[in-house]
Backbone as numpy.savetxt, mean C-alpha at the origin, in Angstrom:
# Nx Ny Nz CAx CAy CAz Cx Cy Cz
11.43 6.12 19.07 11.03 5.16 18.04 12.07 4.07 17.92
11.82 3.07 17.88 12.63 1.86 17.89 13.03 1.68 16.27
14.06 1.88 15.62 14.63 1.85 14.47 14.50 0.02 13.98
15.18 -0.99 14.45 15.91 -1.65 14.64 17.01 -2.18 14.13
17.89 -0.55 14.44 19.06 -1.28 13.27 20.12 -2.06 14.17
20.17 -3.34 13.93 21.15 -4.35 14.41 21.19 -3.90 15.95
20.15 -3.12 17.18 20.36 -3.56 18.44 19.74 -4.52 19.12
18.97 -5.44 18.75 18.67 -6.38 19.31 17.24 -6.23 20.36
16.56 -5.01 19.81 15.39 -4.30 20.55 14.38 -5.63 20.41
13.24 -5.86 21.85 12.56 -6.76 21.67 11.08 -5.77 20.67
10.76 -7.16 19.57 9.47 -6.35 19.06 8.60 -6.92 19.63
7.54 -6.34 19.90 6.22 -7.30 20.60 5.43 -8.36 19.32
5.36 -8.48 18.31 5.39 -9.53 17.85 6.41 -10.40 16.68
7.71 -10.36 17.55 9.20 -10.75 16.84 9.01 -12.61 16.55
9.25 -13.04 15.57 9.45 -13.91 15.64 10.52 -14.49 14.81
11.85 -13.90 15.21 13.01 -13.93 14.32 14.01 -13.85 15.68
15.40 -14.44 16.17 15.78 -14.14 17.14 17.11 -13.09 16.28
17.11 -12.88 14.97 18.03 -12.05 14.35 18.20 -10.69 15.00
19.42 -10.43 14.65 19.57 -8.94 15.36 19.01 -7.73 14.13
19.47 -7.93 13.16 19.45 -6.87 12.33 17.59 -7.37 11.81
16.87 -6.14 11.65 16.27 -5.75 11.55 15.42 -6.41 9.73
14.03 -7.08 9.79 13.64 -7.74 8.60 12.20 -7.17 9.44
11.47 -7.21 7.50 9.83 -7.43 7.84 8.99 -8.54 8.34
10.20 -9.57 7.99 9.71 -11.01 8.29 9.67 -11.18 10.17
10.87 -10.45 10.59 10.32 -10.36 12.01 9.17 -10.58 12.48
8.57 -9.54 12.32 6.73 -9.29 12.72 5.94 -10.46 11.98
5.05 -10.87 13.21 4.17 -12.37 12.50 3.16 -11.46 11.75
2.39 -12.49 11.08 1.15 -11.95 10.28 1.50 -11.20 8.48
3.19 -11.04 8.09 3.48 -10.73 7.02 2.80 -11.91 5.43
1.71 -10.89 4.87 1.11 -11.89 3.81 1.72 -11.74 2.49
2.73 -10.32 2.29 3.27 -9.89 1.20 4.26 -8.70 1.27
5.25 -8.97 0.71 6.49 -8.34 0.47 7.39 -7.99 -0.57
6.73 -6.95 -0.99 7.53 -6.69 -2.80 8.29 -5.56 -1.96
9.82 -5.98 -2.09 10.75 -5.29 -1.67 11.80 -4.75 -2.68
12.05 -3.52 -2.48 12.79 -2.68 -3.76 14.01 -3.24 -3.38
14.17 -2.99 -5.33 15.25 -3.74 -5.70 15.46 -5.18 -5.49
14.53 -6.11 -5.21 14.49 -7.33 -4.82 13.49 -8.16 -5.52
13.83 -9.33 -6.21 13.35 -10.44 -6.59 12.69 -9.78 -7.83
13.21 -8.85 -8.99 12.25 -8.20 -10.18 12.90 -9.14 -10.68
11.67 -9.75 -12.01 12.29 -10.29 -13.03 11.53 -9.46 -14.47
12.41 -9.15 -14.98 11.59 -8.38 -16.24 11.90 -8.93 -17.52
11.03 -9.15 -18.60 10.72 -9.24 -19.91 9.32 -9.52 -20.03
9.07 -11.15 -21.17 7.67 -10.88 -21.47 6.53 -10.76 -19.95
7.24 -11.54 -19.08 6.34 -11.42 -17.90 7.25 -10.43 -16.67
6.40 -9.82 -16.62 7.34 -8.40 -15.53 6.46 -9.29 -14.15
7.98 -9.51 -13.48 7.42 -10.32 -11.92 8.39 -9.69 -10.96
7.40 -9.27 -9.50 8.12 -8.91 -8.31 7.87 -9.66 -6.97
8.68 -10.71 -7.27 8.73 -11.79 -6.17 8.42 -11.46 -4.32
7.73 -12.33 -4.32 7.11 -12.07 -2.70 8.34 -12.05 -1.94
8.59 -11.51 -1.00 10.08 -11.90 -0.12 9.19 -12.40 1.33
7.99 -12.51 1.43 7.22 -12.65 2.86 7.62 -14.46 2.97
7.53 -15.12 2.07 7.88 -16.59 2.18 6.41 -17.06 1.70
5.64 -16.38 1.69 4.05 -17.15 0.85 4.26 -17.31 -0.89
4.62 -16.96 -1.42 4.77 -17.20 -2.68 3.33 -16.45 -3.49
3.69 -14.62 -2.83 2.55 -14.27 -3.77 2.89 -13.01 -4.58
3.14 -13.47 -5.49 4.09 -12.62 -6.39 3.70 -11.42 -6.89
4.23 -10.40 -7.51 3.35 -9.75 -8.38 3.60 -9.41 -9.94
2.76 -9.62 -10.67 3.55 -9.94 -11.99 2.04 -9.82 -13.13
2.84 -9.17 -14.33 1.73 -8.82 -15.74 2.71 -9.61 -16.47
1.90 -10.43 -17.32 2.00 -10.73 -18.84 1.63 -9.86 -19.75
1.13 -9.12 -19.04 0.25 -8.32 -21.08 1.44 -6.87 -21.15
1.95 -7.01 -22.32 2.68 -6.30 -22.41 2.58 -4.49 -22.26
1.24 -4.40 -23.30 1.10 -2.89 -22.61 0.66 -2.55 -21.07
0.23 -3.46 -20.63 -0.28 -3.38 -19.10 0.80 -3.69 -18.10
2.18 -3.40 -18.24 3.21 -3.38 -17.66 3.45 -2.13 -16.90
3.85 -1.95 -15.80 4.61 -0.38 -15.22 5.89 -0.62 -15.54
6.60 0.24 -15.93 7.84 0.65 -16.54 8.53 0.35 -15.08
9.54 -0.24 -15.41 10.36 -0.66 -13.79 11.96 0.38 -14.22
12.37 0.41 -13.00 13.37 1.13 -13.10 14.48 0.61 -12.10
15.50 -0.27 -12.39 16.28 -0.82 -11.93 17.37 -0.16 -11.09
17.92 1.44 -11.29 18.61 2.10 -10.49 17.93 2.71 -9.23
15.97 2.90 -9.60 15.49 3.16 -8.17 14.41 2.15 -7.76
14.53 1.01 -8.28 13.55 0.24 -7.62 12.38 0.51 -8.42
11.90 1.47 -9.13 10.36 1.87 -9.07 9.58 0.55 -9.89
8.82 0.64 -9.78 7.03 0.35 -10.80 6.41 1.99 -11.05
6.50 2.25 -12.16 5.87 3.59 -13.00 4.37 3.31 -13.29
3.36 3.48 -12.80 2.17 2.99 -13.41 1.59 4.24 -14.35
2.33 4.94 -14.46 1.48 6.90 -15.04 0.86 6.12 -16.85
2.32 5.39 -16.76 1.91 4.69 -18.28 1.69 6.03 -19.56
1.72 5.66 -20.59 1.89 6.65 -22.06 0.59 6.50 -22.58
-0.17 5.10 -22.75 -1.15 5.16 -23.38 -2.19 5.25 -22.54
-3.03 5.83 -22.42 -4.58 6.41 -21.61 -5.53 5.41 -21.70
-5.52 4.62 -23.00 -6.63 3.38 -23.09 -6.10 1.97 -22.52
-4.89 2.22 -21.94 -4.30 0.91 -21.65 -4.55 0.79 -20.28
-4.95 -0.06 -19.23 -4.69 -0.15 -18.13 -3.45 -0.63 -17.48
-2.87 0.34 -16.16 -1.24 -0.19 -15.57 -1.67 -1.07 -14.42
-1.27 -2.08 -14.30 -1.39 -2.64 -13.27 -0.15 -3.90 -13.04
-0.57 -4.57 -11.75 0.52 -5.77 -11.28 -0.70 -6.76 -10.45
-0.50 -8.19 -11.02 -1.61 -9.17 -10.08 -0.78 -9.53 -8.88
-1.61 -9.98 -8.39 -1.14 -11.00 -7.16 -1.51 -12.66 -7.61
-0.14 -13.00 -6.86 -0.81 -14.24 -7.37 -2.38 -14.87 -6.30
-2.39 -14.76 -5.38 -3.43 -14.94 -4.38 -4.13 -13.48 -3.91
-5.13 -13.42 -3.87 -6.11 -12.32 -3.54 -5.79 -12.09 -1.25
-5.24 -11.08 -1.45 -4.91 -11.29 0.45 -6.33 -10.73 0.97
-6.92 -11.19 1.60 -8.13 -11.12 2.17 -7.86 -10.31 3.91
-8.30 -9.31 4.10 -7.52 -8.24 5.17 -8.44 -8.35 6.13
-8.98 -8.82 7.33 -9.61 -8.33 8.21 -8.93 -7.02 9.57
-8.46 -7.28 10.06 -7.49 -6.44 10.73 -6.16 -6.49 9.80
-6.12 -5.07 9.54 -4.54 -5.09 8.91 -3.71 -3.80 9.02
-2.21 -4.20 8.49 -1.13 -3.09 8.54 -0.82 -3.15 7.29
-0.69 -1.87 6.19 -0.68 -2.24 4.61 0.67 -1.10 4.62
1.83 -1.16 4.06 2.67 0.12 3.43 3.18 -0.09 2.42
2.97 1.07 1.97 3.32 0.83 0.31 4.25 2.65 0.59
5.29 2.50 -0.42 6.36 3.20 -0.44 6.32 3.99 -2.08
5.96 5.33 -1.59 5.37 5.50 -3.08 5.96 7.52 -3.30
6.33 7.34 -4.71 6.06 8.66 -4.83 5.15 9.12 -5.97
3.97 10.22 -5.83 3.01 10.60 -6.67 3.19 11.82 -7.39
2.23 12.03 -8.43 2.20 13.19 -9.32 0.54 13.85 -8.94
0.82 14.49 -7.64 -0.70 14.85 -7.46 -0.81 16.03 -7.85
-2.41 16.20 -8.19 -2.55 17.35 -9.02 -2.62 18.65 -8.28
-2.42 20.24 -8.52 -2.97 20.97 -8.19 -4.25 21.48 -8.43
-5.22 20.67 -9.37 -6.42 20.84 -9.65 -6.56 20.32 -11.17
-7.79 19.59 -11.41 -9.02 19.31 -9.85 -8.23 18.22 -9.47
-9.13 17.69 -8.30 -9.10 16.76 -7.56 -8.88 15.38 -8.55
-8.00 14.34 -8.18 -8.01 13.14 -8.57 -8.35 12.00 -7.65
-8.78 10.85 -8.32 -8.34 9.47 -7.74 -7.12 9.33 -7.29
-6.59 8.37 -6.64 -5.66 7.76 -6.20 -5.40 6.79 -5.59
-4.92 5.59 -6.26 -5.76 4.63 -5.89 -4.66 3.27 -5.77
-4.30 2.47 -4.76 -3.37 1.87 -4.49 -3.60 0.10 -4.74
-4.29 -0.42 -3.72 -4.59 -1.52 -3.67 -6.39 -1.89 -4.18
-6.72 -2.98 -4.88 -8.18 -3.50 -5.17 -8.56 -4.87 -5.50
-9.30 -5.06 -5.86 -9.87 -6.43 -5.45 -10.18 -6.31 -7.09
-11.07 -5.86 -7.80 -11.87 -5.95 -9.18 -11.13 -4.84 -10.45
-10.71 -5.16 -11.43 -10.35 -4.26 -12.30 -11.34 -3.52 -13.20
-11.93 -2.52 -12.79 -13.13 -1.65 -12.86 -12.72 0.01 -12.66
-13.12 0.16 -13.33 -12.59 1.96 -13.41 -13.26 2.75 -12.52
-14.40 1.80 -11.83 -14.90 2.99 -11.23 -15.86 1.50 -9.87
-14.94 0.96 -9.19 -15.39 -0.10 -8.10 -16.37 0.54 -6.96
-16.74 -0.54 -6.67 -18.30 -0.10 -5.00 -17.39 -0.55 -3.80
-16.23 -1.46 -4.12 -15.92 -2.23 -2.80 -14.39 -2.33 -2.72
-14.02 -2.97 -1.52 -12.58 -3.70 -1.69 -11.56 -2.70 -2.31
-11.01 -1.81 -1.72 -9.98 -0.84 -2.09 -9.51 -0.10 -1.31
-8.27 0.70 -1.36 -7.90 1.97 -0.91 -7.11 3.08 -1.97
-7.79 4.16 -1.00 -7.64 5.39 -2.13 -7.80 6.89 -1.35
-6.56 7.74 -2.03 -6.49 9.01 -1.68 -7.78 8.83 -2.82
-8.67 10.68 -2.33 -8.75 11.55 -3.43 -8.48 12.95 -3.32
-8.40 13.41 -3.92 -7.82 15.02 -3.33 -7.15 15.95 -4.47
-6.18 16.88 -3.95 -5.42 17.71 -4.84 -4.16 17.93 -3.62
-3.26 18.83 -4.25 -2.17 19.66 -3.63 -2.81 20.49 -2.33
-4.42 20.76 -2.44 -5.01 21.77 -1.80 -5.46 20.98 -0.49
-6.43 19.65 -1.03 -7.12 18.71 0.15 -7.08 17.13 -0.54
-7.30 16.49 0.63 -6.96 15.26 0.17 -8.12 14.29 1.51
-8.41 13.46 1.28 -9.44 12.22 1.84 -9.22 11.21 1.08
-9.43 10.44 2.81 -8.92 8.70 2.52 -10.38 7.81 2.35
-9.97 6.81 1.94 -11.26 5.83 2.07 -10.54 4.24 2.06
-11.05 3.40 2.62 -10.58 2.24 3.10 -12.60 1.70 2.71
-12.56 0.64 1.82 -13.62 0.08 1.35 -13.59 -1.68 1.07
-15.01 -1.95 1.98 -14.70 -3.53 1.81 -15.68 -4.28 1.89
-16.33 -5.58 2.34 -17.68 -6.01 2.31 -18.26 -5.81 0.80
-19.58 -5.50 1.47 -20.44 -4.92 0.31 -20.69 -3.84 0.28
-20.09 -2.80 0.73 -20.09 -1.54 0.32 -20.93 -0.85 1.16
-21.38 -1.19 2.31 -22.51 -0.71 3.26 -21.92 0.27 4.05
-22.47 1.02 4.58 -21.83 2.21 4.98 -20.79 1.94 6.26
-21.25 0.75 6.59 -20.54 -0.37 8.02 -19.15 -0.57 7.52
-19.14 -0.81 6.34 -18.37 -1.57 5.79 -17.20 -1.03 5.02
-16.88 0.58 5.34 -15.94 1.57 4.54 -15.56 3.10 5.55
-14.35 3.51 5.40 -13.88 4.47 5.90 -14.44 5.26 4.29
-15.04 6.82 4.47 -15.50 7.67 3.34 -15.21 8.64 3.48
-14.16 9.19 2.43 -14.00 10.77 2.56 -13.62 11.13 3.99
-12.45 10.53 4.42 -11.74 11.49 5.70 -11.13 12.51 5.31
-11.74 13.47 5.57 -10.51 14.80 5.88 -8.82 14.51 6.40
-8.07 14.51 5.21 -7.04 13.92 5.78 -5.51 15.21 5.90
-4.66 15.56 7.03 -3.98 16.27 6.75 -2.53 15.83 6.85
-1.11 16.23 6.90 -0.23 15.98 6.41 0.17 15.24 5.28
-0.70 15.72 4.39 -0.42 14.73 2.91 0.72 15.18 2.31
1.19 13.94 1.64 2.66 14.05 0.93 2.97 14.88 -0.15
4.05 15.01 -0.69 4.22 16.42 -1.32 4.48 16.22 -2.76
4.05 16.63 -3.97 4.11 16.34 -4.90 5.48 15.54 -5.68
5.56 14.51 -6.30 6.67 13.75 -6.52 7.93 13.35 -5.42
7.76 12.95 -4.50 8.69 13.34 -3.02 8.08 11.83 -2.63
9.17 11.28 -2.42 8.95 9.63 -1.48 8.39 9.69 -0.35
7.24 8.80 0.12 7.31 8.56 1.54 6.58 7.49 1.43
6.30 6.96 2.92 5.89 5.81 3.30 4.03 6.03 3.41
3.64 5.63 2.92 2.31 5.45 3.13 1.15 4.44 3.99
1.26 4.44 5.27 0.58 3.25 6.15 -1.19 3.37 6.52
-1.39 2.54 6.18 -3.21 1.85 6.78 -3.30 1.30 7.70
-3.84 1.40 8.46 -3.79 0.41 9.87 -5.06 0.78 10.21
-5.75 -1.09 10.34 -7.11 -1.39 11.13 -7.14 -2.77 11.81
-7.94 -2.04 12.85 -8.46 -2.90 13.66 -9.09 -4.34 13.12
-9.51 -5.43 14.06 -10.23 -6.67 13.77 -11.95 -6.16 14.18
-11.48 -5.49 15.28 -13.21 -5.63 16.16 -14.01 -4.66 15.38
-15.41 -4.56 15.89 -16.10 -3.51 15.24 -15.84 -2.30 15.92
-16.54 -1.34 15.04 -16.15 0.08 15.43 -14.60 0.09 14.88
-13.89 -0.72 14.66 -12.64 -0.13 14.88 -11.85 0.91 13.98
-10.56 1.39 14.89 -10.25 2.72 14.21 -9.66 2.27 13.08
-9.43 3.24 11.94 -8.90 2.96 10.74 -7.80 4.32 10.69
-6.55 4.23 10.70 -5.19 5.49 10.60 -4.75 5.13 9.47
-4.51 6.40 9.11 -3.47 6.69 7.87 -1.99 7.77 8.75
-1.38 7.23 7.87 0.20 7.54 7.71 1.15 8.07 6.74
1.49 9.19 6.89 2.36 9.68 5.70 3.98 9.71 6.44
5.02 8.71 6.67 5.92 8.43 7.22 5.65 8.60 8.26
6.17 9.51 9.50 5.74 9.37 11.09 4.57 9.79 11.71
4.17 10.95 10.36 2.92 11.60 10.59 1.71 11.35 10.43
0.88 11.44 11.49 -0.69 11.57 11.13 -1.42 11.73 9.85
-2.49 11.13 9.26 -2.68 12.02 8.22 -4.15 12.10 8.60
-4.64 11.24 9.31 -6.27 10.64 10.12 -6.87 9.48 10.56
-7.60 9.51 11.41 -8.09 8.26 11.85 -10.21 8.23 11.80
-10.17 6.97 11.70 -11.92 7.13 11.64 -11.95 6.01 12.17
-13.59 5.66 13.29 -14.49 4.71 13.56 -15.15 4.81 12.46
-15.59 4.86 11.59 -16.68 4.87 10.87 -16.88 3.18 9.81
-15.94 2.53 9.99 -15.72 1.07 9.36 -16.13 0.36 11.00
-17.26 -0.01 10.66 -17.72 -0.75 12.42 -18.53 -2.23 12.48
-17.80 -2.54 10.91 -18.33 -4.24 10.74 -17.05 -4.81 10.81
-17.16 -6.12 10.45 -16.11 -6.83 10.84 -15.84 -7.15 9.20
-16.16 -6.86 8.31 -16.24 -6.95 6.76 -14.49 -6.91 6.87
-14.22 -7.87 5.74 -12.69 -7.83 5.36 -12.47 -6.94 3.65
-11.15 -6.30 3.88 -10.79 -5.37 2.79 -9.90 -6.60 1.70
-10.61 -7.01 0.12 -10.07 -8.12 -0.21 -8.98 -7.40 -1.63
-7.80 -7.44 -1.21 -6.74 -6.82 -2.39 -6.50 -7.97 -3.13
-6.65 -7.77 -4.78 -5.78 -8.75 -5.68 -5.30 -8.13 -6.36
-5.08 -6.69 -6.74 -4.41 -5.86 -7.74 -3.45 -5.14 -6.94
-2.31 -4.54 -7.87 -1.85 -3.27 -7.21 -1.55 -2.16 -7.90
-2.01 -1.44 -8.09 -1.88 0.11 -8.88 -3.11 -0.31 -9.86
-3.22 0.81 -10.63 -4.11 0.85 -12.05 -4.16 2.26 -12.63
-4.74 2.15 -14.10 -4.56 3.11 -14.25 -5.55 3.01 -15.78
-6.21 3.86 -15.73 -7.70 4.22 -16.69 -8.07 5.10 -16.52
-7.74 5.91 -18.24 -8.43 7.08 -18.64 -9.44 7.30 -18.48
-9.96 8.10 -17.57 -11.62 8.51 -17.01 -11.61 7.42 -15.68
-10.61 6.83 -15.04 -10.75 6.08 -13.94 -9.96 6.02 -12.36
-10.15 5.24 -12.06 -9.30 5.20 -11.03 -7.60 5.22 -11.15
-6.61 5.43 -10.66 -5.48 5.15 -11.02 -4.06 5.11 -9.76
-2.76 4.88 -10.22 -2.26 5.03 -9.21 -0.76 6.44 -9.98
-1.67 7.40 -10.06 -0.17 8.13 -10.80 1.05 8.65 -10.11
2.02 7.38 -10.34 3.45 7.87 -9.97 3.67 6.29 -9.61
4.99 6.73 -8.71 5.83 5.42 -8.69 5.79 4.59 -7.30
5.89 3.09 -6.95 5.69 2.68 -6.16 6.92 1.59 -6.54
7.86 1.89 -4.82 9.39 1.72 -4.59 9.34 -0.08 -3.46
7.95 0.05 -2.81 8.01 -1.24 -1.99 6.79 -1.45 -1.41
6.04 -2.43 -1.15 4.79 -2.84 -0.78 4.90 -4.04 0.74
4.26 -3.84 1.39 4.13 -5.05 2.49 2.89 -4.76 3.15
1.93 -6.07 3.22 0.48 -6.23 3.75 1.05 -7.10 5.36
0.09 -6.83 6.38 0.58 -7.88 7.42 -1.13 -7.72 7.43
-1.31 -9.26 7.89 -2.65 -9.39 8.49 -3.39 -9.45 9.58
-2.79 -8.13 10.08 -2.80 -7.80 11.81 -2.89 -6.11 12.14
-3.35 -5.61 13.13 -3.30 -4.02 13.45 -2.09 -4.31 14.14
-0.54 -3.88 13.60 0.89 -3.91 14.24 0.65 -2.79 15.47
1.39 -2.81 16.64 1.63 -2.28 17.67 2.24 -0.71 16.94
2.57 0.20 17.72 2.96 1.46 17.28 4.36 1.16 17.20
4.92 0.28 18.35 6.22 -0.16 17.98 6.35 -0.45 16.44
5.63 -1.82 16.52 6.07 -2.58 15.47 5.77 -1.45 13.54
5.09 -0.62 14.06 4.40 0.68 13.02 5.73 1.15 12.77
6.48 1.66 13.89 7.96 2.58 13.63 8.91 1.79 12.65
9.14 0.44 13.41 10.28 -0.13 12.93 10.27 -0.73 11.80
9.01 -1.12 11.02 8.71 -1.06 9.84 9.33 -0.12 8.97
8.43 1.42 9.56 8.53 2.43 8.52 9.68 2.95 8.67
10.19 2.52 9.74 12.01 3.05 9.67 13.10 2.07 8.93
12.59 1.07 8.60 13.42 0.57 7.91 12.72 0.58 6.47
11.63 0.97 5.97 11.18 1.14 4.60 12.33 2.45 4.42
12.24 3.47 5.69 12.43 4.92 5.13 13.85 4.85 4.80
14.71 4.18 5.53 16.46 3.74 5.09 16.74 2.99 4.22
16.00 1.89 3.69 16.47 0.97 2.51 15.79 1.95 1.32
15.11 2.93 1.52 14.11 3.50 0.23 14.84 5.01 0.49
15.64 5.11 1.15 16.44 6.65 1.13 15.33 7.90 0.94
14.56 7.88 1.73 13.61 8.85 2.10 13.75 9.87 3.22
């Protein structure tokens, strides 16, 4: 696996001649909320893009804040009040046709029943048809879904049987990766490991994110903490997959 710490490894889509190792390297980066980087907190809680697009992420409404935590980086979305929704906007809605998504997260999954889990979305709705990604599962089983278009069966990864899922409250890297063409495969990632792959998304429908986390009593949600986020708008090489998640997994001490 190509790390790239400061050797000067070629990436197949580098466009940085730096030695030491950035996300900005890899072309196609649409967003970059990087821990410990660019938070500004009070009445407006903002986590500055580091990709160079200027797409921030940031709440004004005060109860609809995630509790940030400055010694580990986090966004807390579990939130205290149940009628409140947790969330963070974007300032621009990233519109995904082929993409590489990681988000750096640790969860409070249940041992029963089964929950939502629910990361990136397009509509703030407790219970959406489209445009999202989301565990659901328990400690016991867990399935992915990748949803976009109009909701046509073309148009969504459903209920994969997914295995090496992450371990209750415990950091790791969480990666999506899809194709442009039809048919194409859709993988999940729990740091180096497999967690599944599906053809079953075989339109060319784009996955459209403007939220990140949420959280509604009787709804969808994202419970636990999320340490770093980066969208690229491309299926990255397996290279370019490693050296990502190897440098999420060292700056995020995982």
């Amino acid at each position: 696996m190509a790390l790239g710490l400061g050797l000067g490894i070629q990436r197949d889509n580098k466009v940085s001649s730096d030695e030491a190792f950035s996300l900005t390297d890899i072309a196609g980066l649409q967003l970059w909320a990087k821990n410990k980087t660019g938070v500004t907190t009070g009445a407006t809680l903002t986590w500055a893009d580091q990709s160079g697009n200027g797409n921030d992420l940031t709440q004004a409404i005060a109860n609809a804040q995630p509790a940030y935590s400055a010694s580990t980086g986090s966004f807390d979305f579990t939130g205290s009040n149940n009628a409140a929704p947790i969330y963070m906007v974007q300032d621009s809605a990233v519109s995904l046709g082929a993409f590489t998504t990681f988000y750096v997260l640790d969860l409070n999954i249940p041992t029963a029943p089964a929950a939502n889990i629910f990361f990136g979305f397009a509509t703030l709705d407790a219970d959406p048809l489209n445009n999202y990604i989301q565990f659901f599962g328990n400690s016991s089983a867990m399935y992915g879904y990748v949803r976009g278009g109009a909701n046509t069966v073309a148009d969504q990864v459903n209920a994969l049987p997914l295995s090496n899922y992450p371990t209750n409250a415990t950091k790791f890297v969480f990666t999506i990766r899809k194709d442009a063409a039809s048919n194409a495969t859709v993988s999940f990632k729990n740091n180096n490991s497999t967690m599944g792959s599906s053809t079953t998304f075989s339109s060319t429908a784009t996955v459209d994110l403007d939220f990140l986390g949420f959280k509604q009593s009787g709804g969808r949600s994202l419970p636990g903490r999320c340490y770093e986020v980066a969208y690229y708008n491309q299926s990255l090489s397996d290279s370019d997959v490693d050296d990502v998640i190897g440098d999420l997994i060292t700056r995020n001490s995982i």
